[in-house]
C-alpha positions in Angstrom: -1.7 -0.5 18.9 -5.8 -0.1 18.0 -7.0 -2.8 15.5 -8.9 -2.8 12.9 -10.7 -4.9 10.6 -10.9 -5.8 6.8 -13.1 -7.5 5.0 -14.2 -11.5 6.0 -13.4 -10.1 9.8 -9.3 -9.8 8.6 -8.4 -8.1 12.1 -4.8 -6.1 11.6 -3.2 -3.1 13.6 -4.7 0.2 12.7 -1.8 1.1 11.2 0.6 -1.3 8.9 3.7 -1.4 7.2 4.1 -0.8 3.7 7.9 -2.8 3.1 8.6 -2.0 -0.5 11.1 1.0 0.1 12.7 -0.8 2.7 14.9 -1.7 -0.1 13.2 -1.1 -3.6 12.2 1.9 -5.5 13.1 5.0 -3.1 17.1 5.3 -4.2 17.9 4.4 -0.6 17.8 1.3 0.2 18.7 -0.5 3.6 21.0 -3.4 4.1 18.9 -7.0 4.7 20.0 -6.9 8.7 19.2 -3.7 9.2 15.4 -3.9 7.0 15.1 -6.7 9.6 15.8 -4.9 12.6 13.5 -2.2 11.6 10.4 -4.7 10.6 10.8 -5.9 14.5 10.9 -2.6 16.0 7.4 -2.4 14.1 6.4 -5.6 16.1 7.5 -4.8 19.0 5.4 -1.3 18.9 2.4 -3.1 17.9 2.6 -3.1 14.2 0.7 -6.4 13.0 0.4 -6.1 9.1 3.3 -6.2 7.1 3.1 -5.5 3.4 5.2 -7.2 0.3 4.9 -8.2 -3.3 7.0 -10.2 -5.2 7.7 -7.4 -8.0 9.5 -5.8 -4.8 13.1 -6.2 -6.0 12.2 -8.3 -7.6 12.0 -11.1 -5.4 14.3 -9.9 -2.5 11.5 -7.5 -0.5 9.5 -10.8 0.6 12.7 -12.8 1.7 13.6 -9.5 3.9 10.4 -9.8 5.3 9.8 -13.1 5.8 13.4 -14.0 7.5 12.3 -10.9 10.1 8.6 -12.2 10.6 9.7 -15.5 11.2 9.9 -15.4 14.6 6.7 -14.0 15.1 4.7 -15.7 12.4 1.2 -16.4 14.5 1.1 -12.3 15.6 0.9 -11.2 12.2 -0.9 -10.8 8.8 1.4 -11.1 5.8 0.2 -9.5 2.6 2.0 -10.1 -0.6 0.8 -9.7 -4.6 1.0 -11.1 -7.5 0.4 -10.8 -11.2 3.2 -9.5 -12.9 4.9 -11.8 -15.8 8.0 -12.8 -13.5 9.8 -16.2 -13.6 12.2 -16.5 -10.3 13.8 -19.3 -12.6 15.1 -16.8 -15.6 14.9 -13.2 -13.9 17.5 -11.6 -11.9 17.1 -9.1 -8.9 17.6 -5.8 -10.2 16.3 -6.3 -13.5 15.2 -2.7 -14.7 11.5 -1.8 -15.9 8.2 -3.1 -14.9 7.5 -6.3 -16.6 4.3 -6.9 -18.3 1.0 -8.7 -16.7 -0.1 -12.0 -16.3 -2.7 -13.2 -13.8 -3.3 -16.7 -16.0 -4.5 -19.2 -13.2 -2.0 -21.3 -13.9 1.0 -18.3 -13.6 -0.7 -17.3 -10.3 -0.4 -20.4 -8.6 3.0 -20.9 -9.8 3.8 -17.6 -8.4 2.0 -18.4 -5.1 4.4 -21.3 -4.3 7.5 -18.9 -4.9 6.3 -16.4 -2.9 5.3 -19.7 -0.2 9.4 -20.3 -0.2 10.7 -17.1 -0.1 8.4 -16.0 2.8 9.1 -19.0 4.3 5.5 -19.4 5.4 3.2 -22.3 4.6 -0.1 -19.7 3.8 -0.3 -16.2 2.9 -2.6 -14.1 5.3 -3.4 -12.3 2.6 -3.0 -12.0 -1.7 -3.5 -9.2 -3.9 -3.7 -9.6 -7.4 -1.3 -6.5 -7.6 -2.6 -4.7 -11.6 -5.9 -6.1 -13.1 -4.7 -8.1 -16.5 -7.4 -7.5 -18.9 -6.1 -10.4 -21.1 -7.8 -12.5 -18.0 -11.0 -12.7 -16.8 -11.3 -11.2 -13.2 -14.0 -14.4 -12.8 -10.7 -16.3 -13.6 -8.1 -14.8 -11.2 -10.9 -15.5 -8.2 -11.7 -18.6 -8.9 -7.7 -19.5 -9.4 -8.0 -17.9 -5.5 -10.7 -19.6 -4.4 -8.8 -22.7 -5.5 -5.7 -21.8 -3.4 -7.8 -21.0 -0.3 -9.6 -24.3 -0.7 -5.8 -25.7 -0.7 -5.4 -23.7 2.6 -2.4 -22.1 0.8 -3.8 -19.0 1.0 -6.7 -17.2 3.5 -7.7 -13.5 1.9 -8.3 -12.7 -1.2 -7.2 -8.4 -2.6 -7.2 -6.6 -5.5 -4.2 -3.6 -6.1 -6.0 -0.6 -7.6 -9.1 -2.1 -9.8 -12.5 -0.6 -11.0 -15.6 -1.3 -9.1 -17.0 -3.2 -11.2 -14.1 -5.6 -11.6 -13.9 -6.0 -7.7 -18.2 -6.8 -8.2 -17.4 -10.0 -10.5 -14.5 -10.8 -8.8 -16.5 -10.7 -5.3 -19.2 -13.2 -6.4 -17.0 -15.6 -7.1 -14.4 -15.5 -4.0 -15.2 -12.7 -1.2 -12.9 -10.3 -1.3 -11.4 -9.3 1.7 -9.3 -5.7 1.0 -8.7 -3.6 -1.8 -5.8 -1.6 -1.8 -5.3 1.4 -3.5 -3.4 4.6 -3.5 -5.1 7.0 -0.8 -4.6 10.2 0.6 -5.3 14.0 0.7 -3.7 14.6 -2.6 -5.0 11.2 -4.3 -8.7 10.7 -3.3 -10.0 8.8 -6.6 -11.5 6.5 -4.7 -13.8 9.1 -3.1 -15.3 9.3 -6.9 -14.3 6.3 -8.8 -16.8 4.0 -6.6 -14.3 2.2 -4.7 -15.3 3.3 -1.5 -19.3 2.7 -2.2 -17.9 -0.7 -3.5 -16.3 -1.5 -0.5 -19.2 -0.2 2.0 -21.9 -1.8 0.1 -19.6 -5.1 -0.1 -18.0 -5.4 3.9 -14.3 -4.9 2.2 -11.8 -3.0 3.8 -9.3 -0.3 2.0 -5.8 -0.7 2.9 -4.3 2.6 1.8 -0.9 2.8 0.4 1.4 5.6 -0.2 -1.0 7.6 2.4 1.9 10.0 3.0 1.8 11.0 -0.7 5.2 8.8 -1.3 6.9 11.1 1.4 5.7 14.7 0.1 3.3 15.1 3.0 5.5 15.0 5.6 6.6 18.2 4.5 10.0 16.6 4.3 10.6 17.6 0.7 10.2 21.0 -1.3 11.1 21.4 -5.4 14.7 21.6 -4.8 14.5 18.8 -2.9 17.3 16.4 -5.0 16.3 12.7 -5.7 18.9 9.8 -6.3 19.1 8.6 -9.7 17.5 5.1 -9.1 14.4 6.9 -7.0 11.1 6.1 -9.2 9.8 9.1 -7.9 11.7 11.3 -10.7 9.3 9.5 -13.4 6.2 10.3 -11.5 4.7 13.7 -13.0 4.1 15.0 -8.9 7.9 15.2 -8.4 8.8 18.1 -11.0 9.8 21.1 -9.1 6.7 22.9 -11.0 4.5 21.0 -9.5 5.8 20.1 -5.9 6.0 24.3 -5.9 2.3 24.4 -6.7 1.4 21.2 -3.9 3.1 22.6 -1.3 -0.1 24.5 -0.4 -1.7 21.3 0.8 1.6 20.8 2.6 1.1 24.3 4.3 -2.4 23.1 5.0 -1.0 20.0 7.5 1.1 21.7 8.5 -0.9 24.1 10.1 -3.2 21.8 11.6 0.4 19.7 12.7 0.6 22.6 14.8 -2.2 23.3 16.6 -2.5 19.3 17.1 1.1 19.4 18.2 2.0 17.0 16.3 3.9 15.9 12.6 2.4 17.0 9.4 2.7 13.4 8.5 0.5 12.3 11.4 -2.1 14.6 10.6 -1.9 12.8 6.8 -2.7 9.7 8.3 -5.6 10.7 11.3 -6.9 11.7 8.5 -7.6 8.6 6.5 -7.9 6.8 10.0 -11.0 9.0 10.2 -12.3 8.3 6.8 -14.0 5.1 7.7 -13.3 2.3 10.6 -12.3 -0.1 7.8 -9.6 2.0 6.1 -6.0 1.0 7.1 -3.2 3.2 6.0 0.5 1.4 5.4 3.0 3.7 5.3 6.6 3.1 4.4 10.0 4.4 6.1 13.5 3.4 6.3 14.0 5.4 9.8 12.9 4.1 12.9 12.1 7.7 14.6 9.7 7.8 11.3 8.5 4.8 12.2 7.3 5.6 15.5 6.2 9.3 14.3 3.4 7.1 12.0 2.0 4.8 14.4 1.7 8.1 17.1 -1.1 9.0 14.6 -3.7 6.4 16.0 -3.7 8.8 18.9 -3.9 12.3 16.8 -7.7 13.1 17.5 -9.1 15.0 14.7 -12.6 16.2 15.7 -15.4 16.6 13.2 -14.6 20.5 13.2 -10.7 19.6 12.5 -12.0 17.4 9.3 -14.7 19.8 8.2 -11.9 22.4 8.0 -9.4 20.7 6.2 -12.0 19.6 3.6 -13.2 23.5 3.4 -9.1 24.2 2.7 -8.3 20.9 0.7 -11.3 21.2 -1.4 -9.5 24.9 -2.6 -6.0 23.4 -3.6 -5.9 21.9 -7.2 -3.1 19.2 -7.0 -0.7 19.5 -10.3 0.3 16.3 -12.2 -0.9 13.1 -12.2 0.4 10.3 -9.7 2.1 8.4 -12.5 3.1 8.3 -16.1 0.4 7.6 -18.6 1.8 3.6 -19.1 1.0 3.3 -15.6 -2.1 4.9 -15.3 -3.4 2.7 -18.0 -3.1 -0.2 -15.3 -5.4 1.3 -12.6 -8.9 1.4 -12.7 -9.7 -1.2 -14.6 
């Protein structure tokens, strides 16, 4: 598997592992022996950087992958988040909803030392604060980081989906190491919003979630595609039939190029972010291990700079319908 480096010279594989649908959020979840077998079958093909949080179950998603890590702790970088208002102590896995925010120092390194136990690890690689909490100074949540570093509790400081200027005032007081944020061909804010000039101007890599479009740019799904009751994606405005009729042009668009490259719409999704910028690291999510190894074949899909400048000429003539999520959560990004 290539490499590739973050911020602060964080080297990971090229490719990672996003682990929250491994048994949260998606409707299907995996049993814990069988999300461990899968995480391994990543290590063994190369895979290096595994990604958790503890809202992930809650709770349960950074157990999974801790117990499968274990055995390979010193060949891989484990990223988990905090910052929502969770208390291991009083909450139950499975509670419904989102609870609120709270990135207080003192919750953060509260919620460090769970996520310490449950990962089973004695330092996190690296920590996100997951949603920027406006009721707490971004100076605040760094230097509550900075302390934990100096504690050698935790090495990298990330941010989940801030504004520029927040990861700016949060940079000068601990150097941030990755930003991670929702990136794609049909989610390219960050082209705009100045995360990307951010993170050139700064040394901080992007680590690029949901870079399959939460599963619609595989070209696995159409609008009478049928999702379970507990599957998030029915509350995101993107999964109406209306408008995964209208996306499926930039669908089309993949998989045309797909098959001229001879290869899966899904891996032309991520060569394409791959070929962004050296610093951008995609983390897809799967359940299947024949999906697993269809993502990391993508560090060897070769897009030359005819293949990008065609798919911007096409992309750039598809409007995406609806936003990526509901207005409450759309309220947390950005800010």
């Amino acid at each position: 598997m290539k490499k590739r480096r973050l911020g602060q010279g964080l080297e990971v594989s090229a490719i990672g592992f996003g682990c929250m649908g491994l048994n949260f959020s998606y409707g299907h979840a995996l049993g814990e022996e069988e999300a461990i077998r899968l995480i391994r079958e990543a290590v063994d093909r190369g895979e290096t950087f595994f990604d958790t949080a503890e809202v992930y179950g809650p709770f349960t998603n950074e157990i999974i992958v801790g117990r499968a890590l274990a055995p390979v702790r010193d060949k891989v970088v484990i990223a988990t988040k905090f910052g929502f208002d969770l208390d291991p102590a009083k909450a139950a896995p499975g509670v419904p909803g989102l609870p609120g925010l709270n990135s207080r120092p003192d919750h953060i390194k509260r919620a460090v030392e769970y996520s310490l136990t449950r990962l089973g690890v004695e330092v996190i690689d690296l920590l996100y604060q997951h949603r920027v909490d406006p009721a707490v100074p971004i100076e605040e949540v760094a230097g509550a980081v900075k302390e934990l570093i100096a504690e050698g509790k935790v090495k990298h400081f990330g941010l989940s989906e801030p504004g520029a200027q927040t990861v700016r005032r949060a940079h000068a007081v601990q150097p941030v190491t990755a930003l991670q944020n929702e990136y794609s061909l049909w989610t390219r804010g960050p082209e705009t919003n100045g995360v990307l000039t951010a993170c050139q101007e700064l040394g901080i890599g992007l680590v690029a979630y949901s870079p399959l479009g939460k599963g619609f740019l595989t070209g696995a799904m159409d609008k009478d595609s049928q999702l379970a009751a507990n599957d998030f994606r029915r509350n995101l405005p993107r999964f109406t039939p209306q408008a995964m009729e209208a996306n499926q042009a930039l669908v089309d668009l993949l998989k045309n190029i797909a098959a001229q490259k001879k290869a899966a719409p899904a891996q032309i999704a991520l060569a394409w972010l791959l070929a962004q910028q050296p610093w951008i690291v995609p983390i897809p999510g799967t359940t299947k291990l024949h999906r697993l190894e269809e993502n990391l074949a993508a560090v060897n899909v070769e897009l030359t700079s005819q293949d990008l400048a065609g798919i911007e000429q096409a992309a750039a003539k598809i409007r995406v319908e609806g936003e990526r999520y509901p207005p409450n959560l759309m309220a947390t990004t950005g800010r």
